[in-house]
Structures are given as C-alpha cells and as structure tokens.
C-alpha positions as protocol buffer text, in pm:
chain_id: "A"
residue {
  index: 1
  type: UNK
  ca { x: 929 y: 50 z: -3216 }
}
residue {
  index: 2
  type: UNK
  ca { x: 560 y: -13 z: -3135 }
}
residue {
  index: 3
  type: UNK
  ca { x: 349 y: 254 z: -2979 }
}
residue {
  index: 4
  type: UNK
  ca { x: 393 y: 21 z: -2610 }
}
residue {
  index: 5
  type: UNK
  ca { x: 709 y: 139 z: -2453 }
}
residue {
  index: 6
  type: UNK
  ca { x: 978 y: -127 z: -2468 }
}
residue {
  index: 7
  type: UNK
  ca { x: 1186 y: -182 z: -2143 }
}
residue {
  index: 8
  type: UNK
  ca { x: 1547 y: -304 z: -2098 }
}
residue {
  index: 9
  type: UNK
  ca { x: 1635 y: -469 z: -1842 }
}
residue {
  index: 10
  type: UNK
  ca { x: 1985 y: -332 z: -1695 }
}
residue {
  index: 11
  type: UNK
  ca { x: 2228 y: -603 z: -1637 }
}
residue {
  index: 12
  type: UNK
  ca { x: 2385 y: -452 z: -1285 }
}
residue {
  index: 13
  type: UNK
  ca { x: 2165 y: -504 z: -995 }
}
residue {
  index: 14
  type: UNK
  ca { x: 2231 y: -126 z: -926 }
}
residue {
  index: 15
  type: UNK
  ca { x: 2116 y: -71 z: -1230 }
}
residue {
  index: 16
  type: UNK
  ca { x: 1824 y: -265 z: -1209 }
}
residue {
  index: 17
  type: UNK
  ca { x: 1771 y: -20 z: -898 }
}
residue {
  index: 18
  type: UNK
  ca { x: 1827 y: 276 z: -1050 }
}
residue {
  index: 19
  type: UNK
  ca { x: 1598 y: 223 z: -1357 }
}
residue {
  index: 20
  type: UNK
  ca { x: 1335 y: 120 z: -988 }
}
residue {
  index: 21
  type: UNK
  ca { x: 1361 y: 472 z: -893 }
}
residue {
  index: 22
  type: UNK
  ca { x: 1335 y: 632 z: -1242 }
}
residue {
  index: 23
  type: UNK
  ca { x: 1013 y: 436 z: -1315 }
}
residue {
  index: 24
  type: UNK
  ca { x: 897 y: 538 z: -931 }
}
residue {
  index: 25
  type: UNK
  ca { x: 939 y: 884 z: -1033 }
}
residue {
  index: 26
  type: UNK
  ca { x: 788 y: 873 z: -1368 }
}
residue {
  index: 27
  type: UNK
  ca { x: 425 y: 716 z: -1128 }
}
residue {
  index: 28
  type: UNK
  ca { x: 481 y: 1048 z: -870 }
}
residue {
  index: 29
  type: UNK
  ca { x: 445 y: 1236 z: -1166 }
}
residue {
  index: 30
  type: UNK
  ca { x: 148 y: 1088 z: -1366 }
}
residue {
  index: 31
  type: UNK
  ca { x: 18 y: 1080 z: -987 }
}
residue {
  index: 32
  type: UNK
  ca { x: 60 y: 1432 z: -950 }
}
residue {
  index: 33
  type: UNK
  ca { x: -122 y: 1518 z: -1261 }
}
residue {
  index: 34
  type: UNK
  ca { x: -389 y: 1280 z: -1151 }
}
residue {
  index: 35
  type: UNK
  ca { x: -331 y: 1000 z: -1435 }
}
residue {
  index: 36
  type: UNK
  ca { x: -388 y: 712 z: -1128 }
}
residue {
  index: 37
  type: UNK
  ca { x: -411 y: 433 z: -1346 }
}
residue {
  index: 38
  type: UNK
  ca { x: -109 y: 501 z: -1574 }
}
residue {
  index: 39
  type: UNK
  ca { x: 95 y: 585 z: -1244 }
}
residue {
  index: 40
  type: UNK
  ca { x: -23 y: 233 z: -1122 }
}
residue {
  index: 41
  type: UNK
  ca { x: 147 y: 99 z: -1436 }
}
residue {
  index: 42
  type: UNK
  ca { x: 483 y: 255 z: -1354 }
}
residue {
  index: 43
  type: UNK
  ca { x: 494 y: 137 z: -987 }
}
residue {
  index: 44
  type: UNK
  ca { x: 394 y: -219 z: -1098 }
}
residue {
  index: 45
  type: UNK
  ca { x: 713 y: -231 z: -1305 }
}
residue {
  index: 46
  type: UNK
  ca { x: 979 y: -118 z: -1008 }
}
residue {
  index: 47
  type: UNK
  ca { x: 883 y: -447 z: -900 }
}
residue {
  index: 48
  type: UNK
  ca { x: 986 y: -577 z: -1230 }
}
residue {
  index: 49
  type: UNK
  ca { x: 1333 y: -518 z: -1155 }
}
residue {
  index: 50
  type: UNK
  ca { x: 1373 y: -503 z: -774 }
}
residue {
  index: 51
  type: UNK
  ca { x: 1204 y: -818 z: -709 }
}
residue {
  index: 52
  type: UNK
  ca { x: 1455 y: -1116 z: -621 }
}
residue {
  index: 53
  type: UNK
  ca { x: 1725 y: -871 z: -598 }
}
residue {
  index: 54
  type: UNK
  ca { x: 1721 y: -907 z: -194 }
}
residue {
  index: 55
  type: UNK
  ca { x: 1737 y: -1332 z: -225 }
}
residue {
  index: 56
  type: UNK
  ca { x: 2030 y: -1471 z: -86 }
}
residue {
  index: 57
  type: UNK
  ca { x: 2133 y: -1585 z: -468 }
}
residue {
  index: 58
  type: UNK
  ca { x: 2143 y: -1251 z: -625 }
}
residue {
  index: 59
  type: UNK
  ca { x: 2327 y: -1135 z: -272 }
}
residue {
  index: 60
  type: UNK
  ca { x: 2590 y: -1409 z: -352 }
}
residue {
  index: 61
  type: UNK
  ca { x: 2595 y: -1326 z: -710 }
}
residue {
  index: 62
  type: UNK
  ca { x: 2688 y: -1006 z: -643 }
}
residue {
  index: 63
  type: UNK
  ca { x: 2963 y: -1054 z: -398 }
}
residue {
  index: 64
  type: UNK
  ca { x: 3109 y: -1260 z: -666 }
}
residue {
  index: 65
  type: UNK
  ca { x: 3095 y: -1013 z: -921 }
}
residue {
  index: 66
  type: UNK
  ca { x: 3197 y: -710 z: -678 }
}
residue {
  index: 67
  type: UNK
  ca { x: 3470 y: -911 z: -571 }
}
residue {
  index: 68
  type: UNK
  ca { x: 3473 y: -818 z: -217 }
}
residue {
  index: 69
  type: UNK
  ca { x: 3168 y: -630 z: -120 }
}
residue {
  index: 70
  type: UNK
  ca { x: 3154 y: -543 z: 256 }
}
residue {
  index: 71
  type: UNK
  ca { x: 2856 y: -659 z: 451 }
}
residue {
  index: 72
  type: UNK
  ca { x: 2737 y: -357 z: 523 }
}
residue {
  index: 73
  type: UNK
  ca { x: 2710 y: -234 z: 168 }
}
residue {
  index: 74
  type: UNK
  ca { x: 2545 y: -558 z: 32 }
}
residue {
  index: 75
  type: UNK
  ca { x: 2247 y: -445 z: 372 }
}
residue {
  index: 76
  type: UNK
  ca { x: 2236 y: -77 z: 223 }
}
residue {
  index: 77
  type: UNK
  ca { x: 2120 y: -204 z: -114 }
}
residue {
  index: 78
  type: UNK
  ca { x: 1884 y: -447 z: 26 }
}
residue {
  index: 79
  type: UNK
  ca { x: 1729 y: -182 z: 250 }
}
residue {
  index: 80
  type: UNK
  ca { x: 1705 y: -1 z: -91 }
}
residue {
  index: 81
  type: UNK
  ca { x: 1535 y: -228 z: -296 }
}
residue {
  index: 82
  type: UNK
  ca { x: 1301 y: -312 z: 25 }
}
residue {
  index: 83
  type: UNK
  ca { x: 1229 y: 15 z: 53 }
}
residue {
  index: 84
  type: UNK
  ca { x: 1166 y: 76 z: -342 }
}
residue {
  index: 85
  type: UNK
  ca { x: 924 y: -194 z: -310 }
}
residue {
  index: 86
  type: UNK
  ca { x: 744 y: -59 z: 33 }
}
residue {
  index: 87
  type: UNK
  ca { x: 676 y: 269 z: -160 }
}
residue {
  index: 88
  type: UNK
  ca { x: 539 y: 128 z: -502 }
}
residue {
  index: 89
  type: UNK
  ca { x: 286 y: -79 z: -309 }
}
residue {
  index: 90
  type: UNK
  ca { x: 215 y: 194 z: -80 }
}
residue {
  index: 91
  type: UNK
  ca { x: 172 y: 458 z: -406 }
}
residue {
  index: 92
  type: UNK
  ca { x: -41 y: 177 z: -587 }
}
residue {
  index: 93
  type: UNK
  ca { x: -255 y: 158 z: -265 }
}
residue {
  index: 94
  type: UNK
  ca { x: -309 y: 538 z: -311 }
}
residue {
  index: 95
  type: UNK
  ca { x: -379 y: 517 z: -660 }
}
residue {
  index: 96
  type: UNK
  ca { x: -618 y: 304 z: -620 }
}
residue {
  index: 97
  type: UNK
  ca { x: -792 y: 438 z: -311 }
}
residue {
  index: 98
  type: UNK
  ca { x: -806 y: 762 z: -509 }
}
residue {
  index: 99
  type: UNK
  ca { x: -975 y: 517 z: -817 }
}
residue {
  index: 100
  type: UNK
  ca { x: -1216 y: 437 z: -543 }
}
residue {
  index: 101
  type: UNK
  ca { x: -1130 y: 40 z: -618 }
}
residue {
  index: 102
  type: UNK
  ca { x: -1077 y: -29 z: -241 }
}
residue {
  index: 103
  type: UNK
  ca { x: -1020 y: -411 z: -249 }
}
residue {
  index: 104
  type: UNK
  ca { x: -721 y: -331 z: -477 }
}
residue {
  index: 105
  type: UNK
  ca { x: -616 y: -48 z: -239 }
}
residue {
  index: 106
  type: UNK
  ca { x: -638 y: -266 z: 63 }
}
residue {
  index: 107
  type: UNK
  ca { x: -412 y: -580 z: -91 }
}
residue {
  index: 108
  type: UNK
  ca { x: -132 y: -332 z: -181 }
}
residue {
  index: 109
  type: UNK
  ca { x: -174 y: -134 z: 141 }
}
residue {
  index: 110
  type: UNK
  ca { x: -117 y: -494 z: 332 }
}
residue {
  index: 111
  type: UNK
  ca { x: 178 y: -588 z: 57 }
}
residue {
  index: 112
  type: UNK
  ca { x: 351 y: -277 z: 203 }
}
residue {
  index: 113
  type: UNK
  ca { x: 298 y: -358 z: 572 }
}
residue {
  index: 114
  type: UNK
  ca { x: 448 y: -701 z: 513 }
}
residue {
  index: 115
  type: UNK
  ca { x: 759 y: -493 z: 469 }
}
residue {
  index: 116
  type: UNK
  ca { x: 705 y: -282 z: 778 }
}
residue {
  index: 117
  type: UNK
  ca { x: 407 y: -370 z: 975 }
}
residue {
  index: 118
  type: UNK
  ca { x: 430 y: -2 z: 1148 }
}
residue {
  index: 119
  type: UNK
  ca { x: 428 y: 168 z: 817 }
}
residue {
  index: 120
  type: UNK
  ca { x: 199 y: 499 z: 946 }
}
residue {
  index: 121
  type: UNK
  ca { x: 128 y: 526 z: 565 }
}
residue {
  index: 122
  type: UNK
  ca { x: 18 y: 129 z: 490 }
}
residue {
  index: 123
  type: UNK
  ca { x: -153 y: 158 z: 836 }
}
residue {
  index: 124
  type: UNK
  ca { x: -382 y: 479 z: 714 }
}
residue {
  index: 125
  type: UNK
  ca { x: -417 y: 348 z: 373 }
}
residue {
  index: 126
  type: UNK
  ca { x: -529 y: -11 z: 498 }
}
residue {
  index: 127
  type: UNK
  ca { x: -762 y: 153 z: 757 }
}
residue {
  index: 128
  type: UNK
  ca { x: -912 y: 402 z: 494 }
}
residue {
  index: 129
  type: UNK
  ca { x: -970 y: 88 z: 263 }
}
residue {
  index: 130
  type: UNK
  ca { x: -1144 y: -123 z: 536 }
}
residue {
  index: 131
  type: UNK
  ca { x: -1380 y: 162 z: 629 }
}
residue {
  index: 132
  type: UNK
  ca { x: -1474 y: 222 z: 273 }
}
residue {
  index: 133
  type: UNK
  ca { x: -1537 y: -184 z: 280 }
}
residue {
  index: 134
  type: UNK
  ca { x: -1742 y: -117 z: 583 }
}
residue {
  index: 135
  type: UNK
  ca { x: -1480 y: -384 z: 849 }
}
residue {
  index: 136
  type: UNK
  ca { x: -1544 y: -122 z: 1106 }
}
residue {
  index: 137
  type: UNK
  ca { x: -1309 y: -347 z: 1390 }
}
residue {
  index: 138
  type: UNK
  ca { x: -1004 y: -336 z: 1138 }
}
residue {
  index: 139
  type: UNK
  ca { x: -1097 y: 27 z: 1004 }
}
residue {
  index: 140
  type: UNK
  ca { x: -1104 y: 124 z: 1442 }
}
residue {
  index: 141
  type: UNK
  ca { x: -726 y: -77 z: 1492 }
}
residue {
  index: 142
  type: UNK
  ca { x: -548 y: 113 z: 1201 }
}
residue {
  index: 143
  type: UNK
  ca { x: -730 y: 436 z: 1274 }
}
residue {
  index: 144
  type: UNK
  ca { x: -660 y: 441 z: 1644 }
}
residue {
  index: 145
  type: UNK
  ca { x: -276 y: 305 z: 1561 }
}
residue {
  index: 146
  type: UNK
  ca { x: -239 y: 583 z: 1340 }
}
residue {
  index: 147
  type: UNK
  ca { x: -421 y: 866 z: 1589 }
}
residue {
  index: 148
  type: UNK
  ca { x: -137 y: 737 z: 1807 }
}
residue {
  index: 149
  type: UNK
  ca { x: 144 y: 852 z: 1610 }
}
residue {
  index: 150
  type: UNK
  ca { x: 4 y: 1181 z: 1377 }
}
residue {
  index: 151
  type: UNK
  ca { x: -303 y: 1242 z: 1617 }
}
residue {
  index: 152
  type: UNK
  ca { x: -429 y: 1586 z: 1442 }
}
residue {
  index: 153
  type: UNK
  ca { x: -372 y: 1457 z: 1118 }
}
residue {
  index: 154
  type: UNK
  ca { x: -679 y: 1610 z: 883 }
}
residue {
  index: 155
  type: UNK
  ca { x: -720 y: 1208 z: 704 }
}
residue {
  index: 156
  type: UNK
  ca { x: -709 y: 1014 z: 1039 }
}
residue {
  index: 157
  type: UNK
  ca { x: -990 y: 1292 z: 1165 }
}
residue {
  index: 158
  type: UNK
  ca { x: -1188 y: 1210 z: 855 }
}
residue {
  index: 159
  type: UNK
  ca { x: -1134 y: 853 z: 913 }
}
residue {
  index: 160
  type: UNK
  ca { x: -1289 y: 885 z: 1257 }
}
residue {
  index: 161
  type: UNK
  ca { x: -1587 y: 1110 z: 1143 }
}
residue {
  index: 162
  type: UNK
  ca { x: -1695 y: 828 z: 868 }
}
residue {
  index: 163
  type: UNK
  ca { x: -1650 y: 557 z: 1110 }
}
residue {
  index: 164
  type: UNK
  ca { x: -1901 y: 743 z: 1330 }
}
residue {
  index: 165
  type: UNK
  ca { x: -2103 y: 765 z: 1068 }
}
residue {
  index: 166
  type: UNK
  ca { x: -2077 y: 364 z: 1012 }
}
residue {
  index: 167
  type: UNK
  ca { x: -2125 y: 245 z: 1338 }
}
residue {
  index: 168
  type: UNK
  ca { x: -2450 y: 519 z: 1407 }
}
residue {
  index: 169
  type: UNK
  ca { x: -2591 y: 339 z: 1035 }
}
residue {
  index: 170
  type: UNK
  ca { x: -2485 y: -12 z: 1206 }
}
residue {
  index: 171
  type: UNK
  ca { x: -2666 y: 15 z: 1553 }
}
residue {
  index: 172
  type: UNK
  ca { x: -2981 y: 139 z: 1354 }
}
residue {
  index: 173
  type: UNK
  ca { x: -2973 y: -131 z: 1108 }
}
residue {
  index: 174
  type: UNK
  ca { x: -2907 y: -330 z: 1388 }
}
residue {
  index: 175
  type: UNK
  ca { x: -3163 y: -204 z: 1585 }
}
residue {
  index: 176
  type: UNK
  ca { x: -3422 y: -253 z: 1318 }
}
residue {
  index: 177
  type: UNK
  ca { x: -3361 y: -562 z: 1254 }
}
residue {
  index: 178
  type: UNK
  ca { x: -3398 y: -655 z: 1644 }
}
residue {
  index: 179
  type: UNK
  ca { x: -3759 y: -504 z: 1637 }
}
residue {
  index: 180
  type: UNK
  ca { x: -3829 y: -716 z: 1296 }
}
residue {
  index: 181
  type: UNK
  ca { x: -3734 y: -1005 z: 1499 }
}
residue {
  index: 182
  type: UNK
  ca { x: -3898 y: -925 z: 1860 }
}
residue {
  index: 183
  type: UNK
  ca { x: -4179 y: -716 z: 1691 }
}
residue {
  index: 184
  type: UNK
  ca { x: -4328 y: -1080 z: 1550 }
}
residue {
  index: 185
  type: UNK
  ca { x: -4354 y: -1209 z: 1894 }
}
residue {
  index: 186
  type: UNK
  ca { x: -4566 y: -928 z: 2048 }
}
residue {
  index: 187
  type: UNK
  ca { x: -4814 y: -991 z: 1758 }
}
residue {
  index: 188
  type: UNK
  ca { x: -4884 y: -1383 z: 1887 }
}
C-alpha cells in the first residue's frame, strides 16, 4: 500500500454512512489538534460517500434491497446523510476561516445554508467571512440574524466590534474621498 491512504467504498448505503461519520470524526480530531487543512481533507471525503445517497434512485434502490422499508425510516436516513453533509461544509467553513482563506470559508458556509438557511452556525460563519471580505450589508444581515438568536454570544460581539471598526474606516475613506472631489472645485 502506498503512503496515500486507500479508501473502500462500503457497498450498503448505511455503510456508506457510517464510514461518513467515522471520516467526520477523524476531521474533529485533526481540528482539535489544529491540523485545519488535513481536517479539511477528511470532511471533503464524507461527501464522497453521502452524496447521491438522498436521490430518489438510491431511495428506490434501497427499498428494493430492504424489501419493505417503512417511509419513515427511508426520511431518518435522509435526514442523516443531510445532516452529515450540513456539518462537513459547516466544519470546512471553520477550517478555513481559522486558515484565514475567507472566500473558501464563505462558499462552504453558504453550501451548508442551502441545507438549512437558519443554520445559526452557517449564518455566523458566512457573516464572519463577509466581514473579513469587507461586504459590510451581508456581514450586518448574518450578524444581526445571529444576535437574534445567541445575543451575548462572545463571536457575534466580536463580529459587531470589527464591523464598527469597518464602517468608522468606510465613512472616513468615504469622507476623504468627498473632499478630493469637492476640494478641486473650491480651488477654481
């Protein structure tokens, strides 16, 4: 075996889910001992074996091989694999806001929230990104969304304080620029 790690793919879609969570736990780890990229690597391959497992082909595939697999059942494993794929794009999005690479950290951030758009998490994570890309509207609508729910949360406080900081930076850019512009007139 070559020093890459070779992956088999389960046959079972519950297997396929299970080895999901194993290689989501294996990230929370490397994230905890602050290996961000590597972690990044793990979460990007839960979506090598959840993805398509929630299309109405693999749900029919699966009836067929269960044999009679109630409804409710077939909605608990797609919740599951919807929910393994929320998390690895909202634990990439941290990863990389930690890597300080916040264009990366805002597309997974807004991967997650097309799987819950209320996601307090995505919502804080987007927000943080689009301050640190200086969109001080979309930075104000998660922030504010998020004071909402978790209002003396130390990270949303921090996200106000920068924004501050941006829009106090903006109006005097701003206002430079205004007496660049007017300032030529008063000369003539």
């Amino acid at each position: 075996m070559s020093q890459q790690q070779q992956y088999e793919i389960p046959e079972t879609n519950e297997g396929k889910v299970e080895y999901a969570r194993k290689l989501k736990d294996e990230g929370n780890e490397l994230f905890k001992q602050g290996n961000y990229k590597k972690a990044i690597q793990k979460y990007k391959y839960v979506f090598l074996y959840v993805t398509g497992l929630n299309s109405n082909l693999m749900s029919v595939m699966s009836n067929n091989m269960s044999g009679n697999a109630s409804s409710s059942e077939e909605k608990k494993e797609l919740s599951e694999v919807d929910q393994l794929q929320l998390t690895a794009n909202l634990n990439i999005s941290q990863c990389y806001l930690k890597l300080e690479n916040h264009e990366r950290a805002l597309e997974f951030a807004q991967k997650a929230l097309n799987f819950d758009p209320n996601n307090l998490k995505g919502r804080l994570r987007r927000g943080l990104s689009y301050l640190a890309l200086k969109d001080i509207d979309r930075a104000q609508e998660d922030l504010d969304f998020c004071s909402k729910q978790i209002p003396n949360d130390p990270l949303v406080k921090q996200g106000y304080k920068k924004l501050d900081l941006l829009k106090q930076d903006y109006k005097q850019k701003e206002k430079k620029m205004m007496k660049g512009i007017f300032g030529n007139y008063s000369n003539e």
